[in-house]
MARMI-523393 format. One line per 10 residues: number of its first residue (from 1); their letters; for each residue x, y, z of N, C-alpha, C, O, CB. Coordinates in steps of 0.05 Angstrom, whole numbers. Glycine has a CB too. Example, Ala and Ser with C-alpha at 12.3 -4.5 7.8 and 13.67 -1.06 7.14 Angstrom:
BEGIN
1> as> 264,-114,156,246,-90,156,264,-66,156,285,-66,169,226,-89,181; 257,-45,142,273,-21,143,258,1,157,268,23,161,282,-12,114
***
This chain:
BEGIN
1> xxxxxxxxxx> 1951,1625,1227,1926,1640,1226,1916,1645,1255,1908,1628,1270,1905,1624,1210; 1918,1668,1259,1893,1680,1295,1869,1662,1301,1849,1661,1286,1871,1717,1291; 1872,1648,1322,1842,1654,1332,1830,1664,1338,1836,1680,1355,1833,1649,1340; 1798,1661,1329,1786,1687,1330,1761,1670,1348,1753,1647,1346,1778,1706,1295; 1752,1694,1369,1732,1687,1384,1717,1710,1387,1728,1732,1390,1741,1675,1409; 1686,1707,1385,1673,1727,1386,1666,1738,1420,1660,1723,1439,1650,1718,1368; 1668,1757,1421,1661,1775,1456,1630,1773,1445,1624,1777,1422,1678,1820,1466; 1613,1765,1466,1579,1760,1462,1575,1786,1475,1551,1789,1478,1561,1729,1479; 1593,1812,1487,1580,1838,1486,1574,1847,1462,1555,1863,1462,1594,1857,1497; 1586,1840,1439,1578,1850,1416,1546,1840,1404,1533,1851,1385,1600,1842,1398
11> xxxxxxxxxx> 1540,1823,1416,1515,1810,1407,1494,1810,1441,1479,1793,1448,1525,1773,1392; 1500,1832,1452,1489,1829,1473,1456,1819,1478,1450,1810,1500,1495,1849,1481; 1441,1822,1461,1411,1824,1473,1408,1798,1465,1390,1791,1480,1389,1847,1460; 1414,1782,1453,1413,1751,1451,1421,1730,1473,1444,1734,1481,1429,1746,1431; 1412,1717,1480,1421,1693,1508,1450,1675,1495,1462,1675,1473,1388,1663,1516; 1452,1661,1521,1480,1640,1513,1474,1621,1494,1493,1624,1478,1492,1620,1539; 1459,1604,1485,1457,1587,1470,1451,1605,1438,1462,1598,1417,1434,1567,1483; 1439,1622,1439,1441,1634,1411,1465,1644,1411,1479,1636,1392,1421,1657,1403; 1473,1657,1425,1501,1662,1421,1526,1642,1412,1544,1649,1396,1507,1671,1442; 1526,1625,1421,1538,1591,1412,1533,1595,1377,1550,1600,1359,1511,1557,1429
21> xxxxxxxxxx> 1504,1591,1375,1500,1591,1343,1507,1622,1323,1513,1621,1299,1466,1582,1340; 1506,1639,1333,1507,1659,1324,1537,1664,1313,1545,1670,1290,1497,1674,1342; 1552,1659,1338,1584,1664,1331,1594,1645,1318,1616,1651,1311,1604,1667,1354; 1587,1615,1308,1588,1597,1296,1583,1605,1258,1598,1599,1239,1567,1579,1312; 1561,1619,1257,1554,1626,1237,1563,1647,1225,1559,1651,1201,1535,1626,1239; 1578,1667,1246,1588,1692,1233,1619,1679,1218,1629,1689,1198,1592,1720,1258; 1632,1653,1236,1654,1652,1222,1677,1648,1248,1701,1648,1243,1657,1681,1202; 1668,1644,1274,1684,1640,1297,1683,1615,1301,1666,1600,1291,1677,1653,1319; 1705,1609,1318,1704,1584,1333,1705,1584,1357,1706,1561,1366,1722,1568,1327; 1705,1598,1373,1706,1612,1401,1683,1627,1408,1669,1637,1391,1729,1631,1404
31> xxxxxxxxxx> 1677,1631,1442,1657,1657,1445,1674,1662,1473,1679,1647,1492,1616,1652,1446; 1680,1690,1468,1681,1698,1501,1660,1699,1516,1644,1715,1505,1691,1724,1506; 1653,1692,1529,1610,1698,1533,1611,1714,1563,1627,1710,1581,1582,1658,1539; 1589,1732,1561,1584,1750,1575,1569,1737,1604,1551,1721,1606,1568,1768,1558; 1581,1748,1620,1577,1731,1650,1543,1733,1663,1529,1717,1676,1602,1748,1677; 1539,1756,1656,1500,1758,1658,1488,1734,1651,1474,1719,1664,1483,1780,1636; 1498,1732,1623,1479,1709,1604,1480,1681,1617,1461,1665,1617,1491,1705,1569; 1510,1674,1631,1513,1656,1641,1492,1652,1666,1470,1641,1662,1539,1655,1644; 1500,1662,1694,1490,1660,1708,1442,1660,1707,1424,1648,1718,1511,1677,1719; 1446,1687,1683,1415,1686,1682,1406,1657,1669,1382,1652,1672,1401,1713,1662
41> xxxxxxxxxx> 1423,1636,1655,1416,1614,1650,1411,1601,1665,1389,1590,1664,1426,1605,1640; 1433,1596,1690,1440,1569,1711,1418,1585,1731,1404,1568,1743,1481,1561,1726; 1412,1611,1738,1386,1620,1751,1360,1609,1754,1345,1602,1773,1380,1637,1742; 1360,1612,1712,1331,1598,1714,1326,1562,1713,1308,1548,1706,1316,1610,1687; 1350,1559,1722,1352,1523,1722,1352,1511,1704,1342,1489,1703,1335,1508,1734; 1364,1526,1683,1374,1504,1663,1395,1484,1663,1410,1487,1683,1379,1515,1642; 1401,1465,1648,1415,1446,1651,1442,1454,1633,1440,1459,1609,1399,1421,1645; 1471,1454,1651,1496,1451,1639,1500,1436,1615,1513,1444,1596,1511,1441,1656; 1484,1410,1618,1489,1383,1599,1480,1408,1569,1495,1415,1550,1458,1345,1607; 1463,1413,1573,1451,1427,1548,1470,1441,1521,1472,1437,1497,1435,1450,1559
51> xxxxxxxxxx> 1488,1466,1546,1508,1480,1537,1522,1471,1526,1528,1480,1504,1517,1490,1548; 1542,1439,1544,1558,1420,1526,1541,1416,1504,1547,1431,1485,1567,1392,1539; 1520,1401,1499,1514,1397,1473,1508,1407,1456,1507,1394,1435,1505,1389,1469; 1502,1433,1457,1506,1453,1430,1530,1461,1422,1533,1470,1399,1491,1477,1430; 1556,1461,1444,1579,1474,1439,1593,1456,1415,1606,1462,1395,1597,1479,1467; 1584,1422,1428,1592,1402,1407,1575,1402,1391,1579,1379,1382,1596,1377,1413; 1557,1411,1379,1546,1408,1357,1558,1437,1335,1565,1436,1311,1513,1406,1367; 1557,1454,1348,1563,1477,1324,1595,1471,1327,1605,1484,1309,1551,1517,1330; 1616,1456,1342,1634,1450,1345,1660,1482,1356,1683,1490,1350,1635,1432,1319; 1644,1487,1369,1656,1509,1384,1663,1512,1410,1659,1490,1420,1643,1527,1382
61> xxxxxxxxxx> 1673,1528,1429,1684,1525,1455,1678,1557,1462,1674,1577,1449,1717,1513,1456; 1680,1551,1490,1676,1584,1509,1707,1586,1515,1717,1565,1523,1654,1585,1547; 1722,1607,1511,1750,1614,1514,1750,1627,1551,1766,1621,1568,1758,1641,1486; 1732,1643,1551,1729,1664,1580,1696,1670,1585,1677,1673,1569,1747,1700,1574; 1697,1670,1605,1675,1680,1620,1669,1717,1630,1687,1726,1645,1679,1662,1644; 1656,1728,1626,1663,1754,1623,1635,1769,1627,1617,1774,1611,1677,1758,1594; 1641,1777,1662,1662,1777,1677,1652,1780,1702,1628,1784,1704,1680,1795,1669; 1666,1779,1725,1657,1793,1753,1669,1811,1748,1692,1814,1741,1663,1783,1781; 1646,1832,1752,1657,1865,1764,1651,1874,1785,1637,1863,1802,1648,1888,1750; 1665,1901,1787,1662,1914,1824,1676,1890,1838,1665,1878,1856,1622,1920,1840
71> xxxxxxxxxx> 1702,1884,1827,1715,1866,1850,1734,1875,1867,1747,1859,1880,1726,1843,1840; 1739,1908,1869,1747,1919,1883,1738,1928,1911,1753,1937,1928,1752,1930,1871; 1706,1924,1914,1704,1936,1939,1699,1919,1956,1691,1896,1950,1688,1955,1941; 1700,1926,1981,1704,1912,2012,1679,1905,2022,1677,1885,2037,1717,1932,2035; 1663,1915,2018,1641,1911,2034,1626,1887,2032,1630,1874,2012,1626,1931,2031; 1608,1879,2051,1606,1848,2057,1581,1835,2047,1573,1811,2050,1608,1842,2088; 1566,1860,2032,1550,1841,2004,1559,1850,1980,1549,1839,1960,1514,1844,2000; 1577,1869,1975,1586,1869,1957,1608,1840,1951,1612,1831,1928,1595,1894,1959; 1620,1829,1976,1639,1814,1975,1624,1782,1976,1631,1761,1965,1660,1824,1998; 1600,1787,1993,1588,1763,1988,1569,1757,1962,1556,1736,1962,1574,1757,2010
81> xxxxxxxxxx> 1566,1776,1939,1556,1776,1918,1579,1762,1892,1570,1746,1875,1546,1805,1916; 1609,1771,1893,1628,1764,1882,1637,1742,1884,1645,1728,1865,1642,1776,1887; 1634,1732,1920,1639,1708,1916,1616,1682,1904,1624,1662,1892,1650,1705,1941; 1590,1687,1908,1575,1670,1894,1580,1674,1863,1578,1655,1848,1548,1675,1901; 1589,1702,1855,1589,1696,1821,1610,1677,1816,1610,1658,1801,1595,1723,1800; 1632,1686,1837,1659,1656,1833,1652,1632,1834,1664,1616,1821,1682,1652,1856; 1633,1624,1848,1633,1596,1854,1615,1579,1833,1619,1555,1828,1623,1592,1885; 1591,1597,1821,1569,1594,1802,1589,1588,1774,1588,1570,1758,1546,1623,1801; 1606,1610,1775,1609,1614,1747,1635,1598,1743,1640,1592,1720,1609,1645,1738; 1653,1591,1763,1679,1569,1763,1669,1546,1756,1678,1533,1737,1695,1565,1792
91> xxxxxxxxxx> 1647,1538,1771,1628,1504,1763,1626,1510,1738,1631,1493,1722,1592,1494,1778; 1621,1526,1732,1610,1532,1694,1623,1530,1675,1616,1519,1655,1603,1557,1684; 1642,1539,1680,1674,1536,1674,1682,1506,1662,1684,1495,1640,1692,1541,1706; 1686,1498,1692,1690,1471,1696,1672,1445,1671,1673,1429,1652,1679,1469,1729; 1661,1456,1688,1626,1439,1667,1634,1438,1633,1627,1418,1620,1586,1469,1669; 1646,1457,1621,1637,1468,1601,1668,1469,1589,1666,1475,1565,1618,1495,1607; 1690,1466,1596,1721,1462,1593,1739,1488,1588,1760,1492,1577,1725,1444,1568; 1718,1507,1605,1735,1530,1594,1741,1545,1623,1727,1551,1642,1717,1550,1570; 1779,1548,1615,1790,1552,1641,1800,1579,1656,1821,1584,1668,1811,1537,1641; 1769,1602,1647,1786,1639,1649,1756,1649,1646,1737,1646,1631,1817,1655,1615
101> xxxxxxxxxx> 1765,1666,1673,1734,1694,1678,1754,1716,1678,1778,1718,1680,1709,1696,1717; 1736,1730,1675,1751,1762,1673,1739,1773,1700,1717,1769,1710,1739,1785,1641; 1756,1784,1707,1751,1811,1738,1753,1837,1725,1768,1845,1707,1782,1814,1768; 1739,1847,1735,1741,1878,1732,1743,1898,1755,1722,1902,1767,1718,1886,1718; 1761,1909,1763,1755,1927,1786,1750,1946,1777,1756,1948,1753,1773,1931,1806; 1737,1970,1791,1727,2001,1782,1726,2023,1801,1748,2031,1806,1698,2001,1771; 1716,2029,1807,1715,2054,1823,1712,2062,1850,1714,2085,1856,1701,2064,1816; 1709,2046,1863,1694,2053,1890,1722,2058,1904,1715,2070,1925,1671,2025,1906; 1748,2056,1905,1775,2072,1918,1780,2095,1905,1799,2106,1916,1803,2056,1915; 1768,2112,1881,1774,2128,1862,1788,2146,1887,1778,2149,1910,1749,2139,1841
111> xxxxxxxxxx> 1805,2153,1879,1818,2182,1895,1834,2175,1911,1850,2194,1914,1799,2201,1912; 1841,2153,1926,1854,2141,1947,1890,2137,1937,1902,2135,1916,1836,2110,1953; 1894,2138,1955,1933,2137,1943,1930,2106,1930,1911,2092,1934,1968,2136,1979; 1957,2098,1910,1956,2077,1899,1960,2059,1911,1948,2040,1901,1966,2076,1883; 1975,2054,1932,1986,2027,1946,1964,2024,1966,1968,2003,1979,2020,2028,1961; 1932,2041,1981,1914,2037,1984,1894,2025,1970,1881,2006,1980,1912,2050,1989; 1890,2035,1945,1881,2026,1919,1886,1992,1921,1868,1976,1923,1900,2043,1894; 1908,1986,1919,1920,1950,1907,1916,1942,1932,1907,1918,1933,1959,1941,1895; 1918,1954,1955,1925,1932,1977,1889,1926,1987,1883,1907,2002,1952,1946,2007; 1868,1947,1975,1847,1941,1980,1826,1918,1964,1811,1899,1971,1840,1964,1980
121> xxxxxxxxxx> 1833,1927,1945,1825,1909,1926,1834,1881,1929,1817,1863,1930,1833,1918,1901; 1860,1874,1932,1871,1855,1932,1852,1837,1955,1845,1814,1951,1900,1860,1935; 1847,1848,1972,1832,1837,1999,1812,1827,1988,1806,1804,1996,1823,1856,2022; 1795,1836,1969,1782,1819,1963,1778,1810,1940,1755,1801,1939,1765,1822,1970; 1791,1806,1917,1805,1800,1898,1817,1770,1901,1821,1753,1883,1823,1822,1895; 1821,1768,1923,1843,1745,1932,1827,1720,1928,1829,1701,1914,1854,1746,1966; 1802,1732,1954,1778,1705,1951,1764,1696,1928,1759,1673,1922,1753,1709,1967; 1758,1721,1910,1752,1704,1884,1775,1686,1874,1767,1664,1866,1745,1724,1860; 1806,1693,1873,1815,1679,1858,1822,1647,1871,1827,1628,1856,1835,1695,1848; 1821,1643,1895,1823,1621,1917,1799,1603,1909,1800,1579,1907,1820,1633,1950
131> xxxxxxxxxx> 1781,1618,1907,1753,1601,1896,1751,1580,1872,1746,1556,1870,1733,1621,1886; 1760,1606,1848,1777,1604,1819,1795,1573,1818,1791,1554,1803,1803,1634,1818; 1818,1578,1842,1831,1563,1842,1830,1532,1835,1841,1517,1819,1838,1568,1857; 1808,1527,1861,1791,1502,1868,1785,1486,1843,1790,1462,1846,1763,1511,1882; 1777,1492,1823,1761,1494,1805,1781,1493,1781,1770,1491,1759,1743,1517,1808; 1809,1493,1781,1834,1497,1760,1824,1523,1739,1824,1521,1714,1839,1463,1739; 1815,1550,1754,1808,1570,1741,1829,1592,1742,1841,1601,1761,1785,1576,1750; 1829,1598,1719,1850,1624,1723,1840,1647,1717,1824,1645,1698,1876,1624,1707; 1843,1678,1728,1831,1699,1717,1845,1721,1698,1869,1725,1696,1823,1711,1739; 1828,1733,1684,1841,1739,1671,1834,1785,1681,1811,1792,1683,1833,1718,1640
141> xxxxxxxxxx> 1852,1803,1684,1849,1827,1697,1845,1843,1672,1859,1844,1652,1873,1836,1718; 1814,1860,1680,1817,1884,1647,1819,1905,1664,1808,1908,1686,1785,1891,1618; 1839,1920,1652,1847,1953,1673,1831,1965,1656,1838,1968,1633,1884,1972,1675; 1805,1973,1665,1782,1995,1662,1800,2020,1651,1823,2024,1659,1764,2004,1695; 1787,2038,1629,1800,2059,1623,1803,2085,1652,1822,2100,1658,1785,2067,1596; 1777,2083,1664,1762,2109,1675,1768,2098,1704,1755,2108,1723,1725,2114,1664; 1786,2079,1709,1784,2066,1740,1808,2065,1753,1825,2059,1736,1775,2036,1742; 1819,2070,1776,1845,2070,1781,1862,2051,1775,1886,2056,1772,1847,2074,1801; 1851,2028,1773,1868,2001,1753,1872,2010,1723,1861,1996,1705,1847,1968,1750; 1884,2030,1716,1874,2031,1689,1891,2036,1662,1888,2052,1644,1855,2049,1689
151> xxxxxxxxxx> 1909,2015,1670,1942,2013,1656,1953,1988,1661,1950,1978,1684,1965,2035,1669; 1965,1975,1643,1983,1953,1649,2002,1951,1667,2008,1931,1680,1993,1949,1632; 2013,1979,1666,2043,1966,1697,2029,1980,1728,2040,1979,1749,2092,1991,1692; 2006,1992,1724,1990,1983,1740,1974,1961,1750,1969,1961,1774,1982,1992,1737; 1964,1942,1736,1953,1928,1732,1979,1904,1736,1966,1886,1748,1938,1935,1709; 2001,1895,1734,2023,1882,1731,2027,1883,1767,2032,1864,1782,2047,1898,1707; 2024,1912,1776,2032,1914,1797,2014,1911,1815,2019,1910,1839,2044,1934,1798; 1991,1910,1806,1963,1900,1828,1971,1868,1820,1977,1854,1839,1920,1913,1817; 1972,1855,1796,1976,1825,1810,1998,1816,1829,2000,1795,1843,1978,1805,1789; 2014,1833,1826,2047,1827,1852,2027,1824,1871,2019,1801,1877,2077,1859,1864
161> xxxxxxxxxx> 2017,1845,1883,1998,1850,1906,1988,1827,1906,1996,1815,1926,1978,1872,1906; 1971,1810,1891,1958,1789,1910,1966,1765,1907,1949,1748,1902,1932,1787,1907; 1997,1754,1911,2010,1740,1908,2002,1705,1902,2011,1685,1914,2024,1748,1926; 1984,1705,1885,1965,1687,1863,1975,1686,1835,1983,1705,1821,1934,1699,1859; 1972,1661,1832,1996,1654,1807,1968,1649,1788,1973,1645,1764,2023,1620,1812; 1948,1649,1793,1923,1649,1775,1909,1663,1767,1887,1656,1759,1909,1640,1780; 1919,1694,1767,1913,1717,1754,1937,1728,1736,1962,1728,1739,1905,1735,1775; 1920,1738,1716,1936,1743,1695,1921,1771,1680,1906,1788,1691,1938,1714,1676; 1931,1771,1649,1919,1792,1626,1900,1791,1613,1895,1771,1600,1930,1796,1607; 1883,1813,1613,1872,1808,1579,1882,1833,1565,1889,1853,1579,1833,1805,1575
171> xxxxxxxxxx> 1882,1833,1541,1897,1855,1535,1873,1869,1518,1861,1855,1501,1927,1849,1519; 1865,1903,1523,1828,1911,1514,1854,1932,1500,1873,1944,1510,1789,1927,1545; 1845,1930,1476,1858,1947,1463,1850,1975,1465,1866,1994,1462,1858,1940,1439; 1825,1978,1471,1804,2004,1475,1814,2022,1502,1821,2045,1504,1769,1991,1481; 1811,1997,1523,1823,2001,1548,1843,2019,1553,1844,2041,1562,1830,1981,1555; 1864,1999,1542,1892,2014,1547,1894,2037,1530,1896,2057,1545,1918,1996,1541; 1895,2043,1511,1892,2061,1500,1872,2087,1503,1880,2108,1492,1892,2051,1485; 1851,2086,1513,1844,2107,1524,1854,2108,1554,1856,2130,1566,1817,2107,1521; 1857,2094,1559,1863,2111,1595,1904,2114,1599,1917,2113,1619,1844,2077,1634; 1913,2116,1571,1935,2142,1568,1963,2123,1584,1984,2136,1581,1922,2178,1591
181> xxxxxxxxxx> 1965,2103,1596,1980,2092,1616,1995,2074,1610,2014,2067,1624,1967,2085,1635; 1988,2060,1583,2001,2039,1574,2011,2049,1542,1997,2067,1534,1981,2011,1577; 2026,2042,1529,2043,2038,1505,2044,2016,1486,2051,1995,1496,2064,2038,1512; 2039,2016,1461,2041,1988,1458,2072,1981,1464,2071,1956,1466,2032,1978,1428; 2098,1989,1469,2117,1985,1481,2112,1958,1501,2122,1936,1497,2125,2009,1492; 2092,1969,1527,2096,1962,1538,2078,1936,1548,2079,1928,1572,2102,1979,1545; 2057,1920,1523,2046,1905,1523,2070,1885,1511,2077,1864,1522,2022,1910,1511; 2088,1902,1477,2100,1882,1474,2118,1868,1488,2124,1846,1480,2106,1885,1458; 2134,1881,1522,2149,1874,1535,2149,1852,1547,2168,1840,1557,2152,1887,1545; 2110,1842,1547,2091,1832,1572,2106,1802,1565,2107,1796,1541,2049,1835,1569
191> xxxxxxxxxx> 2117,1785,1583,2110,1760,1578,2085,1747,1573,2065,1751,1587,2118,1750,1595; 2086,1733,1551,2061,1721,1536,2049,1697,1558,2026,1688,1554,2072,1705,1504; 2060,1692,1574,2052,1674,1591,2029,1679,1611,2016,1663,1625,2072,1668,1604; 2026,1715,1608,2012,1728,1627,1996,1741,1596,2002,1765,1591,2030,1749,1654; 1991,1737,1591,1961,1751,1570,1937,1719,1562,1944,1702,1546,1979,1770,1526; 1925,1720,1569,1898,1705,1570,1879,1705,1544,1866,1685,1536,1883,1718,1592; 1880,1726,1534,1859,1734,1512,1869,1763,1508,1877,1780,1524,1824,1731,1523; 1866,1765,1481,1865,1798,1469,1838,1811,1459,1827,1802,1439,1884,1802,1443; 1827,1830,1474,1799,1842,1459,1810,1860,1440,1827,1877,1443,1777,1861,1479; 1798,1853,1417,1802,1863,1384,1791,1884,1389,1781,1882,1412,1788,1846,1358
201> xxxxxxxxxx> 1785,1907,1379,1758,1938,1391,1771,1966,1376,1793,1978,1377,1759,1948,1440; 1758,1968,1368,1767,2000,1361,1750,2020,1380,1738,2010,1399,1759,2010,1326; 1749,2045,1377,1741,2069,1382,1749,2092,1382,1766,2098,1365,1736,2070,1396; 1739,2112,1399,1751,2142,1396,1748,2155,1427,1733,2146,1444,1731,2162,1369; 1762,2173,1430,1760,2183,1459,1734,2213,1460,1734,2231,1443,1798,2194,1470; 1719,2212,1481,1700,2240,1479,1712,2260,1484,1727,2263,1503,1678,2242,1495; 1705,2279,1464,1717,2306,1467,1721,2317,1500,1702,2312,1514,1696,2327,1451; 1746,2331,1514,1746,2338,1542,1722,2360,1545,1711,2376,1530,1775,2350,1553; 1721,2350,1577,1699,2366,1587,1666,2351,1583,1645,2362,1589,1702,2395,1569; 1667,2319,1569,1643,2310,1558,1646,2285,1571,1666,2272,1577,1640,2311,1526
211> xxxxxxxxxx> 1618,2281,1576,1625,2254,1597,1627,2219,1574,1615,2209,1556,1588,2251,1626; 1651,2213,1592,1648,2183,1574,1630,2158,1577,1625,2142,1596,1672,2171,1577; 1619,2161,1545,1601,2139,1541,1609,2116,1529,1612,2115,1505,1581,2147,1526; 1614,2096,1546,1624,2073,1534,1616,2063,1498,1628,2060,1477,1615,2052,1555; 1585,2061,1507,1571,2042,1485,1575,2061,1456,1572,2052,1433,1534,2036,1493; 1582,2092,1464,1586,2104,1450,1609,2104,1432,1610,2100,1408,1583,2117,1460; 1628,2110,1454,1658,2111,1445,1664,2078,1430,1681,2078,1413,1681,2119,1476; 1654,2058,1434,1669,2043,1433,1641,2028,1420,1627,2010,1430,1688,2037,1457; 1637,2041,1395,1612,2027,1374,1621,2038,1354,1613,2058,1341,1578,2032,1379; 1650,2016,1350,1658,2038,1318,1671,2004,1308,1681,1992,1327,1694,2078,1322
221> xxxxxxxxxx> 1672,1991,1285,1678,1972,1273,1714,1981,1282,1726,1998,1296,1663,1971,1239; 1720,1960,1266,1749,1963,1271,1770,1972,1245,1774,1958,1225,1758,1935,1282; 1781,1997,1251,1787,2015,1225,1772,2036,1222,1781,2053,1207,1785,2002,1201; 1749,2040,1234,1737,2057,1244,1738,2082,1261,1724,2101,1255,1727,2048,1250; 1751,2082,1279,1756,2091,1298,1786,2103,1301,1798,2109,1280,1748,2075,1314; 1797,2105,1323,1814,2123,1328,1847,2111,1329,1869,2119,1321,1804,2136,1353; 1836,2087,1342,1864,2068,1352,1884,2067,1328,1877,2069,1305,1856,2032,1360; 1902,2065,1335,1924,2058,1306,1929,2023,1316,1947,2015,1330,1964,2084,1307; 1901,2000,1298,1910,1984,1305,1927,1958,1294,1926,1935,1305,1895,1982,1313; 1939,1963,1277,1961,1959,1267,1982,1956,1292,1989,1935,1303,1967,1981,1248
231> xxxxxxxxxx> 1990,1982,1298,2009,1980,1319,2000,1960,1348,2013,1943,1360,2016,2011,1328; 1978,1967,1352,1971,1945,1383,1973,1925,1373,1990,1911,1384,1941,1944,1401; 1964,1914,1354,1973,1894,1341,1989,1875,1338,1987,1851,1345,1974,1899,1331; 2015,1892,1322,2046,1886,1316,2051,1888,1348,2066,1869,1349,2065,1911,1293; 2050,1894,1368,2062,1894,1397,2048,1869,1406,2065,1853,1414,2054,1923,1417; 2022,1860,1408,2015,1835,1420,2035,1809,1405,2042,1789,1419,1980,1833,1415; 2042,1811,1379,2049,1790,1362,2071,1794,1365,2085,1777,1353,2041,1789,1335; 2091,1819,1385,2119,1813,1391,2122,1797,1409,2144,1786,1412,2134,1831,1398; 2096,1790,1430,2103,1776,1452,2109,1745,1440,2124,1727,1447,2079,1778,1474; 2098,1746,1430,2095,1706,1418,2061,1692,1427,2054,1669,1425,2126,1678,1446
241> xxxxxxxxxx> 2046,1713,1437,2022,1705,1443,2007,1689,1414,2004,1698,1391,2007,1732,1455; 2001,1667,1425,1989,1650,1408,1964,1644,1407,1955,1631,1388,1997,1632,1410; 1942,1656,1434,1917,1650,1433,1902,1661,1414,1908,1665,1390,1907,1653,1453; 1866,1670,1434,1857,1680,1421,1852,1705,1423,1857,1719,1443,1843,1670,1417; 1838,1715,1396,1826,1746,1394,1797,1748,1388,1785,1738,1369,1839,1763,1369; 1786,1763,1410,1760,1765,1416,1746,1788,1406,1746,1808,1422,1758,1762,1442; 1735,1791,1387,1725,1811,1375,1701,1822,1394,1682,1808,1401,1718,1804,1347; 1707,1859,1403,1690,1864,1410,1680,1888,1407,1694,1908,1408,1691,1857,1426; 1658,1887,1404,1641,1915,1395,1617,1921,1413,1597,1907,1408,1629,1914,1364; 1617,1943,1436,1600,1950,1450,1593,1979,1444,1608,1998,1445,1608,1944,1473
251> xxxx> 1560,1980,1436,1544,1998,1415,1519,1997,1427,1509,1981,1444,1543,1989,1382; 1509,2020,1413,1484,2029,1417,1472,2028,1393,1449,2021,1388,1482,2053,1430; 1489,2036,1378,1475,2031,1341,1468,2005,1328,1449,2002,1313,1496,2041,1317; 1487,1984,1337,1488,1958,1324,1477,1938,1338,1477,1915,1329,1514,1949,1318
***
């Protein structure tokens, strides 16, 4: 039987501790939890001890942390903003027994040749994961549909680049499949050793010429929408991946 872990973007306007109970009650045993909620907790000085004890009480666990984004660009509060979310949110980690944040890189190289692209990012990409390290944290990379990361053997080929054995997959079914670059072919090829978590997600792509709205496109239940997910599916379950699946639904309606 899958494990199933709930993505707390789907339940966004709720904090971390309702979220604990919430995904408990829908029928999960997992929460991917959304990296805002985290840090706006340990902000307002709440106590870690806390988190453990509701996780043991509804008898549930945090799978990933999710996520630092904009970890592609260079600049030196952008880079000194990344690295405090690493170091905040690795203790959290730690604290709390759960061993994976998600990175997101996005846009700020848009247009730049590709081996500029990886070798920039990677620069600072590196220090989060060195931080990560400290901490027995591993990351986990979502290739953005709309971002020059935005494919798996892209994405395969930006972790060569930062020659860190503590970055890895998550596999966004939404992701790859809208940004045209990946196959389920070529997830099922992936060694399972390198996928972290799978985001469960349906959607649909916006008509061309129309700008893409995430909360839009990708606020459709699952079977809903466009994906044939059956097949992403049957391709994750060729690898031998055994973890979990993180259901996620990011909406404006729900």
């Amino acid at each position: 039987m899958a494990k199933k872990s709930l993505h707390t973007k789907s339940i966004y306007r709720s904090n971390l501790i309702s979220d604990i109970r919430i995904a408990k009650e829908a029928g999960y045993d997992a929460v991917e939890m959304v990296g805002s909620k985290v840090l706006n907790y340990l902000e307002a000085g709440h106590d870690v001890e806390y988190v453990r004890e509701v996780l043991k009480k509804y008898d549930m666990k945090i799978v990933s942390v999710n996520d630092i984004a904009h970890v592609e660009r260079t600049d030196q509060e952008s880079i000194d903003r990344m690295c405090y979310e690493a170091k905040m949110l690795s203790q959290f980690c730690q604290d709390v027994g759960c061993d994976c944040i998600q990175l997101v890189p996005l846009c700020a190289h848009e247009g730049k040749p590709w081996n500029e692209v990886k070798k920039l990012t990677a620069s600072s990409v590196v220090r989060v994961l060195d931080i990560g390290a400290e901490k027995g944290i591993k990351f986990q990379l979502e290739p953005v549909a709309w971002s020059p990361i935005n494919s798996l053997p892209k994405s395969l080929d930006f972790i060569e680049e930062t020659k860190r054995d503590n970055l890895k997959m998550v596999i966004d079914f939404w992701h790859l499949w809208y940004g045209n670059g990946t196959t389920p072919e070529d997830v099922a090829n992936l060694d399972k050793s390198m996928i972290c978590n799978i985001h469960f997600c349906d959607g649909k792509r916006n008509p061309e010429g129309t700008v893409c709205d995430e909360e839009d496109l990708r606020g459709w239940y699952a079977g809903e929408g466009d994906i044939p997910m059956e097949v992403w599916v049957d391709a994750v379950k060729k690898t031998g991946y055994d973890g979990y699946w993180s259901y996620e639904l990011i909406s404006k309606r729900h």
